[in-house]
SERO-4910 file (N, C-alpha, C, O; in steps of 0.05 Angstrom, whole numbers):
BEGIN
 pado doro    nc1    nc2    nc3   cac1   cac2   cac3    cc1    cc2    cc3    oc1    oc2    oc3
  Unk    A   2669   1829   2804   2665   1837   2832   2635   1842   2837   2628   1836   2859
  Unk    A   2614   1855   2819   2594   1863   2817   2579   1837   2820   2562   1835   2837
  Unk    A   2584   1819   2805   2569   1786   2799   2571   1779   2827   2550   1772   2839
  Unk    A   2596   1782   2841   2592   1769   2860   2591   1770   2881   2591   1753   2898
  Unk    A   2590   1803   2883   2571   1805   2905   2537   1808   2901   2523   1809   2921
  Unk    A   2528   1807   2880   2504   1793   2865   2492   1767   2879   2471   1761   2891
  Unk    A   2514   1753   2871   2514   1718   2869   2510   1715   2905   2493   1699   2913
  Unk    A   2525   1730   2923   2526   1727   2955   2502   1746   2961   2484   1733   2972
  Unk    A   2497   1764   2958   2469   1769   2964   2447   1748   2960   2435   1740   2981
  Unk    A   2441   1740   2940   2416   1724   2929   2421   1705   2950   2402   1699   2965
  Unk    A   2445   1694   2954   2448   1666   2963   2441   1677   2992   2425   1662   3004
  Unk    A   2449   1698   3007   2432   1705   3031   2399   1710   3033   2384   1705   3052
  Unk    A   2394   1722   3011   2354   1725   3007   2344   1695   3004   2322   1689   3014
  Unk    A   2359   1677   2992   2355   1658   2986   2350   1635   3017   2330   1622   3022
  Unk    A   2371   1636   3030   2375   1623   3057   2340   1636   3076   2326   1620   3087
  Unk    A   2334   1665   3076   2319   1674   3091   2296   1660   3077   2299   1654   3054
  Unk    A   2272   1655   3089   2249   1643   3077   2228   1663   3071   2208   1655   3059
  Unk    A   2230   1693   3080   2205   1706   3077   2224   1714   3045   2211   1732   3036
  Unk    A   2237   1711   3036   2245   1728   3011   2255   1707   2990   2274   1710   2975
  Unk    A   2236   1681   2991   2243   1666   2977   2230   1673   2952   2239   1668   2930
  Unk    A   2208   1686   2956   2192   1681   2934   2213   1708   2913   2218   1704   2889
  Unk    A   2222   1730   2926   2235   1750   2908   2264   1732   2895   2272   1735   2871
  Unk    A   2276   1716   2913   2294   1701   2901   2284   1673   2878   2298   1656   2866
  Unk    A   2262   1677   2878   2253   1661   2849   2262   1677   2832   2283   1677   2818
  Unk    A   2242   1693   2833   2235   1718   2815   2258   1731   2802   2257   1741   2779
  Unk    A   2280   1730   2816   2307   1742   2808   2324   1723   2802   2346   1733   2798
  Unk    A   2324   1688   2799   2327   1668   2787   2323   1670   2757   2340   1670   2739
  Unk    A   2285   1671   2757   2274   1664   2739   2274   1685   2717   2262   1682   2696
  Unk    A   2293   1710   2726   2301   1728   2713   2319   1730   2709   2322   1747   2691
  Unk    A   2346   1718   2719   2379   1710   2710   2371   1693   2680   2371   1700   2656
  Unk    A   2365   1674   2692   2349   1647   2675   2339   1657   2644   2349   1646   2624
  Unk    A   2317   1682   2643   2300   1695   2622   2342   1711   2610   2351   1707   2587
  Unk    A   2354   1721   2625   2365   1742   2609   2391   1725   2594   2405   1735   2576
  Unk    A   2394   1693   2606   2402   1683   2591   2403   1671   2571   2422   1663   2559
  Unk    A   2370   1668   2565   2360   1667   2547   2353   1678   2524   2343   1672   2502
  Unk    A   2363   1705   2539   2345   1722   2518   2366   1730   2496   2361   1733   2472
  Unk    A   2392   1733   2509   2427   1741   2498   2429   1725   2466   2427   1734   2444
  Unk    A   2433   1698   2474   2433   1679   2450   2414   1682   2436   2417   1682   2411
  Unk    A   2389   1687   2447   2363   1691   2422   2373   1720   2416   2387   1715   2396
  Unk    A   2375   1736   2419   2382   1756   2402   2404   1756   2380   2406   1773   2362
  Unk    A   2422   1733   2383   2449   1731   2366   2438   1712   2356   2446   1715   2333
  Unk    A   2424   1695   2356   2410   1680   2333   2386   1691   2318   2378   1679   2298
  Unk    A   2376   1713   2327   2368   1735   2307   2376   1754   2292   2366   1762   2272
  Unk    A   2395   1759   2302   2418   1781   2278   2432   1759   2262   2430   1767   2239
  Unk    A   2444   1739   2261   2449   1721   2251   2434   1709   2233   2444   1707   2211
  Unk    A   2405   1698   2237   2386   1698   2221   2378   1714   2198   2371   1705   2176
  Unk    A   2379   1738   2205   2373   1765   2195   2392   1769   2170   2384   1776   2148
  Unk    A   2425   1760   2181   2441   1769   2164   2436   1741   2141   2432   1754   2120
  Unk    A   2434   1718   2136   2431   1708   2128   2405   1705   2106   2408   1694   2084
  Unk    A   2384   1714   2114   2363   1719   2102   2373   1740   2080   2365   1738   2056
  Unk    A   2392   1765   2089   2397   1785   2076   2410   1779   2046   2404   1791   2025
  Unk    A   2431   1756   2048   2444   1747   2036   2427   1721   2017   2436   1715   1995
  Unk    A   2407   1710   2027   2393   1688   2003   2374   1717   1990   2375   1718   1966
  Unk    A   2364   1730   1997   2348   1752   1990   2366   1764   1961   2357   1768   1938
  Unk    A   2386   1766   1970   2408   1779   1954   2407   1758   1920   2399   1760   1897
  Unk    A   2420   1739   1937   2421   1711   1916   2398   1703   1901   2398   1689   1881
  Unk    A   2368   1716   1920   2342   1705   1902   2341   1722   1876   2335   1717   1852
  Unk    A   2351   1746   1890   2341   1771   1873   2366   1767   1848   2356   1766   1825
  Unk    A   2394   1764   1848   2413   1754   1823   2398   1733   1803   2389   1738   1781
  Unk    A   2398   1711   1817   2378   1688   1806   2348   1693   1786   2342   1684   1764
  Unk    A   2335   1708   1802   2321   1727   1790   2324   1741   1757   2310   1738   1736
  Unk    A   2351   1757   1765   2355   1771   1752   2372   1749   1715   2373   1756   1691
  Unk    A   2379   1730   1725   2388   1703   1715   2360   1694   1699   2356   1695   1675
  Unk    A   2346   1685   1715   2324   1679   1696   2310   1693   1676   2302   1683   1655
  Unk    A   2308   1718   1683   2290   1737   1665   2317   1742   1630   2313   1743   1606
  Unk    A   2343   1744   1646   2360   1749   1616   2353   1711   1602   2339   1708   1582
  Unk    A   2359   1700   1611   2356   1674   1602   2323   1671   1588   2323   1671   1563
  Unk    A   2309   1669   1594   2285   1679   1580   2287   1690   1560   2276   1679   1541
  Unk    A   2300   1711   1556   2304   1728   1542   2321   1713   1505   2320   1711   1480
  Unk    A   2331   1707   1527   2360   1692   1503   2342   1670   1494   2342   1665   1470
  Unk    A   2323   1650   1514   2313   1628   1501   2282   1642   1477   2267   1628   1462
  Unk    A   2281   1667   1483   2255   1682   1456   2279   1681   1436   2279   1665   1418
  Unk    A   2300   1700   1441   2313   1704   1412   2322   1674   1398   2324   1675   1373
  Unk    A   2327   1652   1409   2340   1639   1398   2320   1623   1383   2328   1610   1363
  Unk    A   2286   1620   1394   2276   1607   1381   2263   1625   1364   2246   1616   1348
  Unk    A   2270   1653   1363   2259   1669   1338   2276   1657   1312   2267   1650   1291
  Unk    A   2308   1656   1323   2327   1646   1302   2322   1621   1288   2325   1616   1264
  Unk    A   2314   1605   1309   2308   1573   1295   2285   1574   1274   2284   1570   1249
  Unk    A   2265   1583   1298   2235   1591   1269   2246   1600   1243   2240   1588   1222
  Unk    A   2265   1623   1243   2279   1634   1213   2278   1612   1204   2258   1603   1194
  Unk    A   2303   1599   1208   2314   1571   1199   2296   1561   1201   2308   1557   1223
  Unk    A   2283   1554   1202   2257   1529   1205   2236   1539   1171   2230   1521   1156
  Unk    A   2229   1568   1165   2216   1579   1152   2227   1581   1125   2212   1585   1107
  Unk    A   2255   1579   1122   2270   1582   1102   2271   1555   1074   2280   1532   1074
  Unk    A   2260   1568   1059   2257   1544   1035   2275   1549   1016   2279   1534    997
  Unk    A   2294   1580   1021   2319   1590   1005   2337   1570   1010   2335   1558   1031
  Unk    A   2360   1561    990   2374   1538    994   2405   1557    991   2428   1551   1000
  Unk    A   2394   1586    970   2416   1589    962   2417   1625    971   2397   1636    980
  Unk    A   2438   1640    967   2446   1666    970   2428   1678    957   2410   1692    965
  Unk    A   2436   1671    924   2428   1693    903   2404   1693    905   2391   1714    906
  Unk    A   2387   1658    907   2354   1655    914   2351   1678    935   2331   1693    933
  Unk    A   2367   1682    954   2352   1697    980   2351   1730    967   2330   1744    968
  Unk    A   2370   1737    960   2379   1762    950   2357   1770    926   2351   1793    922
  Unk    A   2349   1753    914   2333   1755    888   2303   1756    904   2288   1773    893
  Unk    A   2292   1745    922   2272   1741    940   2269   1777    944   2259   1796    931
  Unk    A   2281   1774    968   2286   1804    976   2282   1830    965   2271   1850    975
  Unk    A   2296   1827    941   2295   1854    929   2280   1856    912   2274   1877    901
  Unk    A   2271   1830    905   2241   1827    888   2214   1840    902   2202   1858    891
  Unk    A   2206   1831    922   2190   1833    940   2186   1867    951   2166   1878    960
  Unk    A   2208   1877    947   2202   1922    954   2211   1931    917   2218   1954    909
  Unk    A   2210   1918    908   2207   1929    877   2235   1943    868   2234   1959    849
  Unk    A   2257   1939    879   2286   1946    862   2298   1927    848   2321   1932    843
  Unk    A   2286   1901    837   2305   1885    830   2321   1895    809   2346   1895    811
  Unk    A   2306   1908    783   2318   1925    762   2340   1940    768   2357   1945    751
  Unk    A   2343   1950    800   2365   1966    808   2394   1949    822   2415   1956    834
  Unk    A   2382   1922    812   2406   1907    820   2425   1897    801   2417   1877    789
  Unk    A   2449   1907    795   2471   1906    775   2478   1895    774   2484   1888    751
  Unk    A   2488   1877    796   2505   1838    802   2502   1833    826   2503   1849    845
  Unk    A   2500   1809    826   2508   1793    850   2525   1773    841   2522   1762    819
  Unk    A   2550   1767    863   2567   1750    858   2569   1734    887   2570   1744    909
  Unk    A   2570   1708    880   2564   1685    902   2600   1686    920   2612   1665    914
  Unk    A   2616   1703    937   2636   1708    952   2643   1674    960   2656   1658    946
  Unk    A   2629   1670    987   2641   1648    992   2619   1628   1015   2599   1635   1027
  Unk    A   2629   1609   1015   2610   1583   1037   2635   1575   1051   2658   1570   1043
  Unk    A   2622   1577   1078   2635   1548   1095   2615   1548   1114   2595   1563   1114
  Unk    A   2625   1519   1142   2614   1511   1157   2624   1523   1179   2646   1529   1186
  Unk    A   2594   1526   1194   2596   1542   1220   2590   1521   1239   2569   1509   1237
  Unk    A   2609   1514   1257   2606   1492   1276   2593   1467   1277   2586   1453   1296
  Unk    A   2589   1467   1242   2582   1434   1244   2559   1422   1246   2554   1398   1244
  Unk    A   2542   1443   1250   2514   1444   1244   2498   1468   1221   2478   1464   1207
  Unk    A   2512   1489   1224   2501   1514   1204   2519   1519   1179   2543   1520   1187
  Unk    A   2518   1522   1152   2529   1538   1134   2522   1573   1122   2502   1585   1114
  Unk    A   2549   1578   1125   2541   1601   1114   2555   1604   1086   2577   1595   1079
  Unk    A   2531   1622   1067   2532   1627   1050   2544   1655   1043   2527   1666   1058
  Unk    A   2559   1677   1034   2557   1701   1030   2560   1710    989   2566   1699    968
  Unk    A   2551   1734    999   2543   1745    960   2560   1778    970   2566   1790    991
  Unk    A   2565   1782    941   2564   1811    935   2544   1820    925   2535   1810    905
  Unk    A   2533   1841    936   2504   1854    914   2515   1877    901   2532   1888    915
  Unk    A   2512   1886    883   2518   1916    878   2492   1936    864   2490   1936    840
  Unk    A   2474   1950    878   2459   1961    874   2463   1989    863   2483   2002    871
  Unk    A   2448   1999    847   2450   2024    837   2424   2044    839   2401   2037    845
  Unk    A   2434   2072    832   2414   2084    842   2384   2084    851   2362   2090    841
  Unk    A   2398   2072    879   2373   2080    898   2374   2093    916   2396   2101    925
  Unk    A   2347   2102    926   2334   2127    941   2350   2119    971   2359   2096    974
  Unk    A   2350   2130    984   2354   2123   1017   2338   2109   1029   2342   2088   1040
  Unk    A   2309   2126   1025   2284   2110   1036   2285   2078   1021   2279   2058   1035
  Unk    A   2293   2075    993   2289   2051    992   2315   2029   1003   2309   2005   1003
  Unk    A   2342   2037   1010   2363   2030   1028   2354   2025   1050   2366   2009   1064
  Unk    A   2336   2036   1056   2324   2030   1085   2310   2005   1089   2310   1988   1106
  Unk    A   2295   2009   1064   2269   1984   1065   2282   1957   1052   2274   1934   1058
  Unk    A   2302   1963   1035   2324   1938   1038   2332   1930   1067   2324   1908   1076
  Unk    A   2349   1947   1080   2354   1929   1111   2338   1914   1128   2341   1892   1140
  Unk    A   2310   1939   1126   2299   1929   1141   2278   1906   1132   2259   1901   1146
  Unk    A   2284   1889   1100   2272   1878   1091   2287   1852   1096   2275   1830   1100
  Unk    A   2319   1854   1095   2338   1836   1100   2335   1823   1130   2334   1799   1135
  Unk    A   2332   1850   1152   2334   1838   1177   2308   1821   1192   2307   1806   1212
  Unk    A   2285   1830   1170   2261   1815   1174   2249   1790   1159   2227   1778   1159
  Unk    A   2275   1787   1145   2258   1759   1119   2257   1731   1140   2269   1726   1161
  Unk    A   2240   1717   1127   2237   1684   1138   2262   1673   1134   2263   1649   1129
  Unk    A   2280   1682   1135   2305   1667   1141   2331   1678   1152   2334   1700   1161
  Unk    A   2349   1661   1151   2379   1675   1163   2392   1695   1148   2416   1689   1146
  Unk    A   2388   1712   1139   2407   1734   1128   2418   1749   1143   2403   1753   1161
  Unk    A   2440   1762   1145   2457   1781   1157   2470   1789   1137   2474   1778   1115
  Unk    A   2481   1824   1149   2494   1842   1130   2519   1845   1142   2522   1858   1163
  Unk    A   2540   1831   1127   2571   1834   1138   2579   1856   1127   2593   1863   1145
  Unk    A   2582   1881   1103   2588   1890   1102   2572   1918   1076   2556   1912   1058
  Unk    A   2579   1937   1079   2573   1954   1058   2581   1974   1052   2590   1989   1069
  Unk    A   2581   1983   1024   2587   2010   1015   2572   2025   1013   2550   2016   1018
  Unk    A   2571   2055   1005   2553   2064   1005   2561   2097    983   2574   2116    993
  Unk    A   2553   2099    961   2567   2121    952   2551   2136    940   2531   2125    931
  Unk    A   2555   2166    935   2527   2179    916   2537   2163    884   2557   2152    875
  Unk    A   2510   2171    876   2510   2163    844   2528   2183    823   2529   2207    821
  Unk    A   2537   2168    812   2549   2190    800   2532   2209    771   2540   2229    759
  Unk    A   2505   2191    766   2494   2212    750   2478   2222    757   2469   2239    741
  Unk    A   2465   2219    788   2443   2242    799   2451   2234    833   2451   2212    844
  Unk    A   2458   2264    844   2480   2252    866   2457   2256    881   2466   2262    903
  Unk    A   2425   2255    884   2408   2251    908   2398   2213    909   2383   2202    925
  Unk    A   2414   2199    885   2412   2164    888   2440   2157    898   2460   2171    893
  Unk    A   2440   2133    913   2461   2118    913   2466   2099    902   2448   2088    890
  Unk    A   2489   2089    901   2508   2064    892   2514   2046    913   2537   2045    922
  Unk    A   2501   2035    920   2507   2007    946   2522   1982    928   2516   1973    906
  Unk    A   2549   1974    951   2560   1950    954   2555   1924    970   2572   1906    970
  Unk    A   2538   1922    980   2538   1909   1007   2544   1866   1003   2538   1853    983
  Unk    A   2552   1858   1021   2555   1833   1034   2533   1822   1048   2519   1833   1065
  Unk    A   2531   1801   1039   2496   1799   1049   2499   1762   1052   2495   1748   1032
  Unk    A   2505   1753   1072   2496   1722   1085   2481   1710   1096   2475   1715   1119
  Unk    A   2471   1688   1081   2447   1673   1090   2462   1642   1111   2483   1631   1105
  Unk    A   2450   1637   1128   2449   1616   1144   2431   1592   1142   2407   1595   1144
  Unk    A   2443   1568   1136   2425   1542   1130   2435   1527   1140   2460   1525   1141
  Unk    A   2410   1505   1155   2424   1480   1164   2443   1466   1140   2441   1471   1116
  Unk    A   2464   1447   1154   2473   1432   1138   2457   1408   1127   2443   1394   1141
  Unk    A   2459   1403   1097   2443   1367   1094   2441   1352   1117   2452   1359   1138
  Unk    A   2430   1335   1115   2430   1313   1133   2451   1289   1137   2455   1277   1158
  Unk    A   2469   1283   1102   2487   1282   1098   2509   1277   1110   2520   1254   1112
  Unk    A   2522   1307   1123   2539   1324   1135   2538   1322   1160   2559   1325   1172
  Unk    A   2512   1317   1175   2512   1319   1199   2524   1296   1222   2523   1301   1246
***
């Protein structure tokens, strides 16, 4: 009802000639406000959209940097493998504990077991059985294991006091090395 008595006014200012020029003006201002409606809903619209690739940049983002991440560790892993001239367990195990000065404290190693890991990697595993050693030097074993030029990992261990001076221990541990397969095999 409001529009149109709107719409019948104008169209009377409009008919009179001294008030043509205000009936532009209030044209060219219908005209602007319908313009202006849709541009504002194609700015919140815009807006929301931007919000949402913003969103997606920043996941993506967040995608690349772990991936990065994964592609350092894996070529830390390869380099191992790449660096490794050990062919065998006991070689790696004998390496190792040679190298921080307990070999004397090593009582046996027994070669457990080999198979193939997906067809490209084998693993090897040993039993070690170490005897009284210090903690500090348990330490510098692991952390001698987790740092050598090659694939070793520690699947499992014991760990018990000595039984003739209970400030040494008696270590069990499982200890596997990782090697490409021959060429052979592949």
């Amino acid at each position: 009802m409001i529009v149109t008595d709107f719409i019948a006014s104008l169209s009377q200012s409009f008919k009179r000639k001294n008030s043509r020029d205000t009936t532009i003006f209030f044209l060219v201002l219908i005209f602007l406000c319908i313009m202006i409606v849709p541009a504002f809903i194609f700015e919140k619209k815009a807006e929301r959209e931007l919000s949402e690739l913003q969103t997606r940049l920043n996941e993506f983002s967040d995608l690349t940097s772990e991936y990065n991440k994964l592609k350092e560790q894996v070529s830390a892993i390869e380099g191992k493998r790449s660096l490794s001239k050990v062919r065998s367990i006991i070689m790696a195990a004998d390496e190792v504990l040679l190298s921080l000065g307990v070999k004397d404290k090593m009582k046996s190693i027994k070669g457990v077991e080999g198979r193939d890991i997906g067809g490209q990697m084998n693993e090897e595993s040993a039993e070690v059985q170490i005897e009284k050693v210090t903690v500090n030097e348990l330490i510098h074993i692991f952390y001698k294991i987790e740092n050598a030029p090659m694939l070793l990992s520690i699947k499992k261990v014991s760990i018990k006091k000595s039984f003739t001076a209970p400030e040494l221990l008696d270590v069990i541990m499982t200890i596997s090395l990782f090697t490409g397969l021959p060429d052979s095999h592949k």
